[in-house]
N, C-alpha and C positions, 0 to 999 in steps of 0.2 A: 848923222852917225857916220864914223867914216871907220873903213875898211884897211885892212893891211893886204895888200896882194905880192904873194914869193912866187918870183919865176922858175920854177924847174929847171934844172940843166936840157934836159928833152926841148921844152919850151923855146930856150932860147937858140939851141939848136936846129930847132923847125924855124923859127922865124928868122934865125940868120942865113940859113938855107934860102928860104923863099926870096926874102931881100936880096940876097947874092945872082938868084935866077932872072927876076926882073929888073936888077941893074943892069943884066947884060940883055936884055930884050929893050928895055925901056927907061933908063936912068931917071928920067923927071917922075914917071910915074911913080918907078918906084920909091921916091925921098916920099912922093905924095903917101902912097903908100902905107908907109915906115911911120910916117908921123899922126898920120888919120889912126893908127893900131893902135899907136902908144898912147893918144889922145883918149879914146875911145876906152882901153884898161886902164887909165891913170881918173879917166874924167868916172867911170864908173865906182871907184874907191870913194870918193867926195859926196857921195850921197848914199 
């Protein structure tokens, strides 16, 4: 069964906030980061 998921304005908000905060602490983590999330809400619609 798969799932639709809508980001919120708020949503994307916070998580471009976040990503912006750990690119400047930590650039590699944060791609890791960024793509582990989107992985993790994209991989969760698929089932």
């Amino acid at each position: 069964m798969a799932f639709q998921v809508r980001m919120t304005r708020t949503a994307n908000a916070e998580i471009e906030a976040a990503y912006s905060w750990l690119r400047e602490q930590n650039p590699v983590y944060a791609d890791k980061w960024f793509r582990e999330l989107m992985d993790t809400i994209f991989d969760d619609v698929r089932y």
